[in-house]
GUFIZA-20262 format. One record per residue (C-alpha): x, y, z; residue number from 1. Coordinates in steps of 0.001 Angstrom, whole numbers. Layout:
BEGIN
         x         y         z     k
         X         Y         Z   NUM
...
END
This chain:
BEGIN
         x         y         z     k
    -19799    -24759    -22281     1
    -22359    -22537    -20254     2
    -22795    -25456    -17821     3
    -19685    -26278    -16830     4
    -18758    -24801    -13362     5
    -16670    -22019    -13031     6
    -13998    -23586    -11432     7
    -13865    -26771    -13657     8
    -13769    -23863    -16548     9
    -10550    -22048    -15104    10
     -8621    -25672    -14254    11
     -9827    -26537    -18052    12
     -8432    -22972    -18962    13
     -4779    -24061    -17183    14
     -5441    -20911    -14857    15
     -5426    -22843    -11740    16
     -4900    -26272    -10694    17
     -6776    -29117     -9173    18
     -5232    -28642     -6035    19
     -6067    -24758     -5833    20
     -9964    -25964     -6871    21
    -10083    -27790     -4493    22
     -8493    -25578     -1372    23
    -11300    -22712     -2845    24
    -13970    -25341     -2332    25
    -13041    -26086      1056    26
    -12351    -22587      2234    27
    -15931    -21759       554    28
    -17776    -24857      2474    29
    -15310    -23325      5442    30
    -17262    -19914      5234    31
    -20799    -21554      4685    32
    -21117    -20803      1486    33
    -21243    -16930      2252    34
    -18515    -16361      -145    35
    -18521    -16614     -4100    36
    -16599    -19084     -5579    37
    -14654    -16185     -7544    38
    -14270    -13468     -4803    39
    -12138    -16668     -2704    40
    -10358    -17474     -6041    41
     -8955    -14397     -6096    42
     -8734    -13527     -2359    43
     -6480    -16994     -1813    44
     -3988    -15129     -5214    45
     -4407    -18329     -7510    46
     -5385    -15935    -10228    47
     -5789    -11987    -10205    48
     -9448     -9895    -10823    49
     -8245     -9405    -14485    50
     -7680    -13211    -15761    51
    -10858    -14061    -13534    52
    -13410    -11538    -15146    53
    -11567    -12284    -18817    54
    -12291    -16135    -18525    55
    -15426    -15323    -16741    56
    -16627    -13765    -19284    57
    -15096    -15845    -22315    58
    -17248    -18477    -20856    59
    -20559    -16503    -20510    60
    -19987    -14919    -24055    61
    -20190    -11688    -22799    62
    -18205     -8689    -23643    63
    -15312     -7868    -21064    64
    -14464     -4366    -20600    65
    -11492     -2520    -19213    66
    -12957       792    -17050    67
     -9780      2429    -17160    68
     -9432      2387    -20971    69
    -12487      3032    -22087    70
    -14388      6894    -22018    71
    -17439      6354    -19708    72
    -20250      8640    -21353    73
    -21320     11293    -18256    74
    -24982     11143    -19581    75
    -24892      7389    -19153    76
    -23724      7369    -15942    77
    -26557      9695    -14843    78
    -29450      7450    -16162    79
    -28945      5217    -13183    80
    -29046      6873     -9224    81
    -25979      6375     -7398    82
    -27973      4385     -4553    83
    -28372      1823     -7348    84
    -25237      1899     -8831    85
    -23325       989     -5298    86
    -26214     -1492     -4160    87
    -25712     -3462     -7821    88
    -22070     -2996     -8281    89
    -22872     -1495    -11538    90
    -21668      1529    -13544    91
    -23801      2439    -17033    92
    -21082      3757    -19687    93
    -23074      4502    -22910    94
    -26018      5242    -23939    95
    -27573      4569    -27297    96
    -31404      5420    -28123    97
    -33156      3373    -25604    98
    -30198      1126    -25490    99
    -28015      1423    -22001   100
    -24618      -173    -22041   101
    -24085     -1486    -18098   102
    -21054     -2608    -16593   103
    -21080     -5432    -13747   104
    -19824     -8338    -12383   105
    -22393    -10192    -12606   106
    -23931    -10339    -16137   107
    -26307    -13498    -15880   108
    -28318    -11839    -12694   109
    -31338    -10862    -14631   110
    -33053     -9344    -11041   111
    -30512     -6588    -11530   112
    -30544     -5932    -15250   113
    -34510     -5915    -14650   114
    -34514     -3407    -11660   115
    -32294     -1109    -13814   116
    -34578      -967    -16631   117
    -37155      -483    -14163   118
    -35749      2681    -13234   119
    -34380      3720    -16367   120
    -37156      2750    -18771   121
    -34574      1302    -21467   122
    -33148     -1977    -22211   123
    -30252     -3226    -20300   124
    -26982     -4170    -22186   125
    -24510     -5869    -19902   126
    -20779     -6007    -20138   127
    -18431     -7750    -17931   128
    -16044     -5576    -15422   129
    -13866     -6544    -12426   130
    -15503     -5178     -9079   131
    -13054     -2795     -8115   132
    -13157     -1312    -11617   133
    -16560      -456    -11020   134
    -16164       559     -7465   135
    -13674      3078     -8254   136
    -15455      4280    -11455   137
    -18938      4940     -8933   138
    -16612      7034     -6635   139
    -14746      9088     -9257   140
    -18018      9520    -11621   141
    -20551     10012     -9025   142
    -18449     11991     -5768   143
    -16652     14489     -7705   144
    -19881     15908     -8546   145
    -20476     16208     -5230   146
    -17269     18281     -4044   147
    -17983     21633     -4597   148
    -21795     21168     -3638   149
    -20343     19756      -433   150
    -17970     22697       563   151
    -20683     25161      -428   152
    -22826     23744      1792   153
    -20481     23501      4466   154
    -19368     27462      4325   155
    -23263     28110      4328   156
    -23847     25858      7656   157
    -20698     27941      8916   158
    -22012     30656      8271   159
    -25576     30466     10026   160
    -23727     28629     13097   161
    -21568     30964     15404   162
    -21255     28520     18357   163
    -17702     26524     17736   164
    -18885     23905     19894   165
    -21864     23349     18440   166
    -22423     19264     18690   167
    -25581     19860     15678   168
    -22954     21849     14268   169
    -20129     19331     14642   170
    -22076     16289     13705   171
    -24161     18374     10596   172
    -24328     16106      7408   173
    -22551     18969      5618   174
    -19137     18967      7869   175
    -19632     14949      7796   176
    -19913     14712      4366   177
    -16704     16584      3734   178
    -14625     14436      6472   179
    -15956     11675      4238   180
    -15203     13176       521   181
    -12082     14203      1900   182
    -10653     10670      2547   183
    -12587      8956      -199   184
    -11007     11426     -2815   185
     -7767     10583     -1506   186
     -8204      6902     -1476   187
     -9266      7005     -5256   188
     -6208      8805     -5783   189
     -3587      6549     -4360   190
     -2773      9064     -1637   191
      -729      7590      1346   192
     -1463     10308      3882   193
     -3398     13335      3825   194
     -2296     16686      5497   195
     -5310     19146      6595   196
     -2704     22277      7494   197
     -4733     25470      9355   198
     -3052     28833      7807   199
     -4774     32679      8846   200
     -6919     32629      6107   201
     -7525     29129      4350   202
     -6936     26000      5548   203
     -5128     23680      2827   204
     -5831     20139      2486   205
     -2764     18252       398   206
     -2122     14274      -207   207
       998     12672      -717   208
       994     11148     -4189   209
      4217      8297     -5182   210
      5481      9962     -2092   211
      5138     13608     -3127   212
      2647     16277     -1668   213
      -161     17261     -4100   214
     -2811     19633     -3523   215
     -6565     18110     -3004   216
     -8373     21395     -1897   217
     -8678     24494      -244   218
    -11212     25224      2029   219
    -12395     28661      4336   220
    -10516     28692      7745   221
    -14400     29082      8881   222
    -14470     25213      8290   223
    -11705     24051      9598   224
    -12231     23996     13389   225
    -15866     22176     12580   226
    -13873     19621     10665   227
    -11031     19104     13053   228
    -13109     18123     15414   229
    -15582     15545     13121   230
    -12296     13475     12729   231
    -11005     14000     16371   232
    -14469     12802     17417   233
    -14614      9397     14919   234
    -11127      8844     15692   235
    -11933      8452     19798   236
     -9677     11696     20642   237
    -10629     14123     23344   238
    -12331     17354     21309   239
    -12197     19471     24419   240
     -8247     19161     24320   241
     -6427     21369     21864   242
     -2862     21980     23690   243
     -1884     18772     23386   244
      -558     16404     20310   245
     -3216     13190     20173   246
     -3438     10190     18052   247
     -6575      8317     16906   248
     -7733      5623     14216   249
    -11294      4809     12854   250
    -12635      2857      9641   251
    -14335      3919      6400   252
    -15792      1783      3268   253
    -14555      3262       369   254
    -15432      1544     -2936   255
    -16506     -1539      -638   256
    -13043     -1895       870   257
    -12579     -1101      4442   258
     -9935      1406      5129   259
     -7739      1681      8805   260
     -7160      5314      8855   261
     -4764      6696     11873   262
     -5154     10239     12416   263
     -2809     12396     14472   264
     -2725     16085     15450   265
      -726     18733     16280   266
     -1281     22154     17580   267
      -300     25175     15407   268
      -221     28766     15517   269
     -3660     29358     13620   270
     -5362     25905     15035   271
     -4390     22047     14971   272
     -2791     20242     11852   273
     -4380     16772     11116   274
     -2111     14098      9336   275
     -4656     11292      8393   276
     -2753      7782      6852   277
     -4694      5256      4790   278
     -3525      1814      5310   279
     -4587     -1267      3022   280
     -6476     -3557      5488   281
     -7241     -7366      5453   282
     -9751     -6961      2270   283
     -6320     -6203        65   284
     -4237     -9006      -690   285
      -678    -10284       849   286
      1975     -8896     -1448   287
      4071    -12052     -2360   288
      7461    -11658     -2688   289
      7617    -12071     -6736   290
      5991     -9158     -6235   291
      8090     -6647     -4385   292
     10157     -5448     -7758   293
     13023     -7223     -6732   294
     15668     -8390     -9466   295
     15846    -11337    -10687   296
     19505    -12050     -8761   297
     18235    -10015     -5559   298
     14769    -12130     -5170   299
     17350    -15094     -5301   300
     19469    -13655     -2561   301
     15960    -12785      -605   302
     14903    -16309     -1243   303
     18055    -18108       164   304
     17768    -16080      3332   305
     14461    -16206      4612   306
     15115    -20423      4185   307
     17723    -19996      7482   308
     15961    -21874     10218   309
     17104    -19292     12488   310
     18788    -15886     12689   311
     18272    -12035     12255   312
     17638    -10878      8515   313
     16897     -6771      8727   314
     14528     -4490      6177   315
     16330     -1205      6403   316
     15210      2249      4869   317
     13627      5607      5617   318
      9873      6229      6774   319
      7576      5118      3899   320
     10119      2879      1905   321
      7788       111      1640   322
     10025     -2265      4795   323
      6213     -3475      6320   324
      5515     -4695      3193   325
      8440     -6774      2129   326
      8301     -7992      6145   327
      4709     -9094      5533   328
      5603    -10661      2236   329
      8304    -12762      3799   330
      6370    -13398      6851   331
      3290    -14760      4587   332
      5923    -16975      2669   333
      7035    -18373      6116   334
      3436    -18638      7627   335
      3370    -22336      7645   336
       389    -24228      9418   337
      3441    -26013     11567   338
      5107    -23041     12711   339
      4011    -20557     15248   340
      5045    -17308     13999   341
      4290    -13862     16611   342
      4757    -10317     15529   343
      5549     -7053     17745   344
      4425     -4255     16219   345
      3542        -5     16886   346
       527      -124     15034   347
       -90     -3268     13856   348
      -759     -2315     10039   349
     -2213     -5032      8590   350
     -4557     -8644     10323   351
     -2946    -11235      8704   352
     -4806    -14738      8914   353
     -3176    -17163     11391   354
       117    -15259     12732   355
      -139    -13577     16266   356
       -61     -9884     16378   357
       984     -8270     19284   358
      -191     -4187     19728   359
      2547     -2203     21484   360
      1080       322     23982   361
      3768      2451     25929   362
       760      3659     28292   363
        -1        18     29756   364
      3736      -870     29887   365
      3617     -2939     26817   366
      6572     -2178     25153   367
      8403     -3877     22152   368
     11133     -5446     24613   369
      8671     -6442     27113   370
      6870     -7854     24584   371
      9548     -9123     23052   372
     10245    -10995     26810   373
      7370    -12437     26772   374
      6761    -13573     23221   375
     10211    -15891     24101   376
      8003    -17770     26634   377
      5532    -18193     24223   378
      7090    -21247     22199   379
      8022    -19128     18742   380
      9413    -20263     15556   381
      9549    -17180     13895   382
      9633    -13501     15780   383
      8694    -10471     13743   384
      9605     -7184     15402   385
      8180     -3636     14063   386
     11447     -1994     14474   387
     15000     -1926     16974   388
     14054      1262     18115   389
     16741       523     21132   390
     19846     -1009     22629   391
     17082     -3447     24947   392
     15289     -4531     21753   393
     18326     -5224     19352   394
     20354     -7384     22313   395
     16668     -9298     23061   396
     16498     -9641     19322   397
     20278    -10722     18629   398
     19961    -13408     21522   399
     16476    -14685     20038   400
     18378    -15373     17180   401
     21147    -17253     18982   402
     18851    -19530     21012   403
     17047    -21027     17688   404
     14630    -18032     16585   405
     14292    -17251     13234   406
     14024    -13378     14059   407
     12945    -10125     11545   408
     12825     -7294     12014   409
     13100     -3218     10511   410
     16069      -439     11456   411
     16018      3020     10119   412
     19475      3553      8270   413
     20599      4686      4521   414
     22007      1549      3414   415
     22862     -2025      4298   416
     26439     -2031      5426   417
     25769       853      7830   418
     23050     -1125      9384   419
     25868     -3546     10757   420
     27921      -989     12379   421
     24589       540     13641   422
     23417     -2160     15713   423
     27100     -2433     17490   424
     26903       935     17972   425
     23518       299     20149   426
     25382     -1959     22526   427
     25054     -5372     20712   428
     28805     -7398     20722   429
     30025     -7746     17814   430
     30709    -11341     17654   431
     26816    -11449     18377   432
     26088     -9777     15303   433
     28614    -12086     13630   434
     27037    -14978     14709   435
     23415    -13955     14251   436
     22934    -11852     11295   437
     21673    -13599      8502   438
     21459    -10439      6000   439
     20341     -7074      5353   440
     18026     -5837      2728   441
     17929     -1936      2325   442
     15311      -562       -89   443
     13706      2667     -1412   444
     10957      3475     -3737   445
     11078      4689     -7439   446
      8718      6400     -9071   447
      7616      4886    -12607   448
      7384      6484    -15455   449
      4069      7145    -17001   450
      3680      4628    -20253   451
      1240      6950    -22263   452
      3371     10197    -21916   453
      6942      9481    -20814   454
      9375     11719    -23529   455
     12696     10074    -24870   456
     16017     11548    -24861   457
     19885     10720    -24661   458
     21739     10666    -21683   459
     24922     12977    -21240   460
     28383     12008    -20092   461
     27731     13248    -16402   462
     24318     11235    -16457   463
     26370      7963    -17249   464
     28961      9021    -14659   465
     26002      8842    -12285   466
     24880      5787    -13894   467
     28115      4083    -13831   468
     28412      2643    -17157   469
     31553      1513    -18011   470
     31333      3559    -21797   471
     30708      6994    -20204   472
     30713      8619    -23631   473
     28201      6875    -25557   474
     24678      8491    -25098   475
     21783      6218    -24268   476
     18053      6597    -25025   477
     16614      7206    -21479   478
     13371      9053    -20512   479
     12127     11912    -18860   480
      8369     12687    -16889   481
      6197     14807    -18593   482
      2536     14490    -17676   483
      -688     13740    -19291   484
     -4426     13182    -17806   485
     -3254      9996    -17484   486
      -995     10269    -14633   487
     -2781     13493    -13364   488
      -200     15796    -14616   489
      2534     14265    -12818   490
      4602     12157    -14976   491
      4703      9030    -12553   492
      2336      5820    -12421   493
      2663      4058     -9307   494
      6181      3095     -7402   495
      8297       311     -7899   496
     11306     -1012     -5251   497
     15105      -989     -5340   498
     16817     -3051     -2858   499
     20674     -3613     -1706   500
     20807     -6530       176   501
     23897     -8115      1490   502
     24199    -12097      2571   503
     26115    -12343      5746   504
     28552    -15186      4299   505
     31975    -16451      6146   506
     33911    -13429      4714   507
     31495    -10504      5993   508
     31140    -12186      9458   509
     34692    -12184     10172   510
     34955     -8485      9130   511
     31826     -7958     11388   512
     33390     -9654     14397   513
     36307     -7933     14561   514
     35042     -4629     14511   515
     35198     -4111     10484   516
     33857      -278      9148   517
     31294       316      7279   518
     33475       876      3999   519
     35316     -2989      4843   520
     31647     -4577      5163   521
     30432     -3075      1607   522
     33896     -3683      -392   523
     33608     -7504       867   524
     29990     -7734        -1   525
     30420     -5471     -3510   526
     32928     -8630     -4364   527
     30698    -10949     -2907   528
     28031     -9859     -5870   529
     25942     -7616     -3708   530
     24695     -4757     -6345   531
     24265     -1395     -4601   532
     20903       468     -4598   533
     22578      3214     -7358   534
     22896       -37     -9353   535
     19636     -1233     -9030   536
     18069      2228    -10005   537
     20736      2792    -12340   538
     18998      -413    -14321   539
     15776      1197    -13950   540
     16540      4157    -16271   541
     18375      2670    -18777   542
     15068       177    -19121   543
     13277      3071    -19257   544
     11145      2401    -16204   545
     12325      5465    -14185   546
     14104      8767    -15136   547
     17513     10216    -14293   548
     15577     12739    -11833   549
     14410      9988     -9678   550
     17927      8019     -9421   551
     19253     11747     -8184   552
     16374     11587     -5623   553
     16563      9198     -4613   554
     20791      7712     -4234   555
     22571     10844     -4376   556
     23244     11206     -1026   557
     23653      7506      -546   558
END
């Protein structure tokens, strides 16, 4: 059993096929050998960390452990210096006598279980963990320590150092430490974007959370022009200019993934408010479409409509509704070695592996109809667009679609139907639209209820109202956040998707065609089986995935 290869073990397992062996062989000889056989397995998505590390360590007979379910012992964790921890990939999490329990990914390298009783003096337990377990378990367990000592140190420095323009000052390992604890504290906690917002006498540093603003810190005003201007300086913006809105971007290793991070700024009345957003880069997996939380009967709909050879289909939604990522998911679906697929996009958010990108930049003339001119001469199959921000864009677009394209692209509206009458309204003809549009998919994101503390309850007859169950006077069990350390407090675990998509069939076209309102399109498409988002999310609570506060939050005002 100890013999067998890995990859003969998992196809023996029925956790991937021969087929999928054999493409993780070939991508492995591709890379010359660089790569480990299991870091491609699970790059590629034939199996996730989880089933990897569990079989892994089935095979090896060691013990697999879950870091986020298990209490890491504090004195453990100190045995070993965090220089070690991050150049091993280990975390220690008990400690027994002269016994230390160690946590890794790789449990039969005996050169690092032998360095770490080096150091230690004690003997060297290992238990199996997924990598980015123990990543994120060095940066909570080892950088939180560090916070406080950090913005102490930084006051201090302030303190001795008058000059605001200081470069030692500027580039001093206390105000680069904190830029760095700063966005590595907000990585580990999920956050989306973080908001560093100058008031007259503290400057407040928030992230956004599932989509709502949490506070991270507060710090002395006396730090914040010091720190402004670390970020404005790794972010290539001009320090010397303060009058002005800017935008920048740099990269940080966090937890050994590399982060994109765009920063922007904005001058306010007691200094300049920086908005940094962390974007996933290439080291994070392609979502597939399975899974974007779509229903069962909408990932059908989905399905059918991305097969069109050509034709518009639209992702529709507010800022932050998750419309990149089901684009990307469809795109990597349609990403076939015999198609050429190009993308327009303002930034480009994520490199993905052989599809052409295309960087809009307003400055150099390069903008998305131009672009979008050009990428026509280029021979496409399939044309991804960031977003119809324009009348030039949609009618370039629309007649893409017309000549053979298969074209998709992103529109900022609150639901599907009204995205129809929105693009006549930019100038397209309607019997354009008509003839082009294959469908619409509108979506939002949910908040999910916390498993370990959500509280039950019974709805009330306005809650089914809102619901729309057909019995409006028979309470159901539904739940309610409460918060637990968990979930930080907050009630929520992660977000989940609702979408409303509608299929442009015969029926809907002719509506579209001849001018049809908004209320026309969704009636046809309502009997046509389309379920609205309120349906979606009313599902949601009466699983008990969401609560009643979030389907208010998010479709009352649709």
């Amino acid at each position: 059993m100890r013999n067998i290869r890995i990859g003969d073990y998992l196809v023996e397992q029925k956790l991937i096929t021969h087929d999928q062996l054999d493409e993780v062989l070939r991508k492995q000889k591709e890379s010359g050998n660089n790569k480990r056989f299991g870091e491609l397995v699970v790059e590629l998505g034939f199996i996730s960390e989880v089933s990897l590390s569990k079989a892994l360590a089935a095979k090896l007979r060691v013990p697999y452990v879950d870091l986020g379910n298990v209490d890491i012992d504090d004195e453990a964790v100190r045995k070993i210096p965090e220089s070690l921890a991050r150049k091993y990939t280990v975390i220690a999490i008990n400690v027994q006598g002269r016994r230390l329990t160690v946590a890794t990914d790789d449990p039969i390298n005996f050169n690092i279980l032998e360095d770490i009783k080096m150091q230690t003096g004690m003997d060297t337990i290992p238990v199996l963990a997924t990598k980015s377990a123990i990543n994120k378990a060095i940066g909570n367990l080892y950088s939180m320590e560090n916070v406080d000592s950090v913005l102490e140190s930084v006051t201090r420095f302030q303190d001795d150092e008058q000059d605001d323009d200081s470069k030692d000052r500027i580039e001093s390992a206390p105000i680069v430490k904190l830029a760095t604890t700063i966005v590595e504290n907000s990585y580990r906690a999920d956050a989306t974007d973080i908001h560093i917002e100058p008031f007259k006498t503290y400057t407040r540093i928030r992230i956004r959370v599932n989509g709502d603003l949490v506070e991270l810190m507060n710090v002395s005003n006396v730090v914040h022009n010091a720190l402004v201007t670390r970020l404005k300086l790794i972010s290539g913006m001009n320090i010397a200019e303060k009058r002005v809105p800017q935008d920048g971007r740099f990269t940080q290793v966090v937890d050994g993934t590399t982060l994109d991070v765009r920063v922007s700024s904005l001058p306010m009345v007691h200094g300049e408010k920086i908005v940094i957003r962390i974007l996933s880069t290439g080291n994070i997996a392609l979502r597939k479409i399975t899974d974007l939380g779509m229903s069962d009967y909408n990932y059908q709909l989905f399905e059918s409509m991305i097969k069109c050879p050509h034709g518009v289909i639209l992702v529709t939604g507010p800022t932050g509704s998750g419309k990149t990522t089901t684009l990307y998911a469809a795109l990597g679906e349609l990403a076939k070695p015999n198609v050429n697929v190009i993308t327009v996009e303002d930034p480009v958010e994520k490199a993905i592996d052989g599809i052409n990108q295309v960087q809009v930049n307003a400055k150099t003339g390069m903008t998305f109809a131009a672009a979008l001119r050009s990428i026509l001469r280029q021979d496409p199959d399939i044309v991804m667009i960031g977003e119809m921000r324009d009348s030039e864009t949609a009618d370039i677009g629309i007649r893409a679609a017309i000549t053979g394209h298969l074209v998709l692209s992103t529109l900022h509206t609150n639901d599907a139907a009204s995205t129809i009458v929105r693009l006549i309204d930019m100038g397209v003809a309607s019997y354009m639209v008509a003839t082009s549009l294959i469908g619409v998919i509108a979506q939002r994101l949910v908040k999910v209820l916390c498993p370990k503390c959500k509280v039950q309850r019974f709805s009330d007859e306005d809650e089914n109202k809102l619901m729309k169950l057909e019995d409006v006077y028979t309470p159901i069990p539904v739940y309610d956040a409460q918060g637990c350390p968990e979930c930080n407090n907050t009630g929520y675990r992660g977000r989940t998707a609702i979408h409303e998509i509608i299929h442009c069939t015969a029926g809907i076209s002719t509506i579209i065609a001849r001018n049809g309102s908004k209320e026309e399109i969704e009636e046809k498409a309502k009997e046509n089986g389309t379920k609205l988002l309120r349906d979606n999310v009313s599902e949601l609570v009466q699983r008990g995935v969401t609560s009643m506060a979030e389907l208010v939050h998010v479709t009352y005002a649709v």
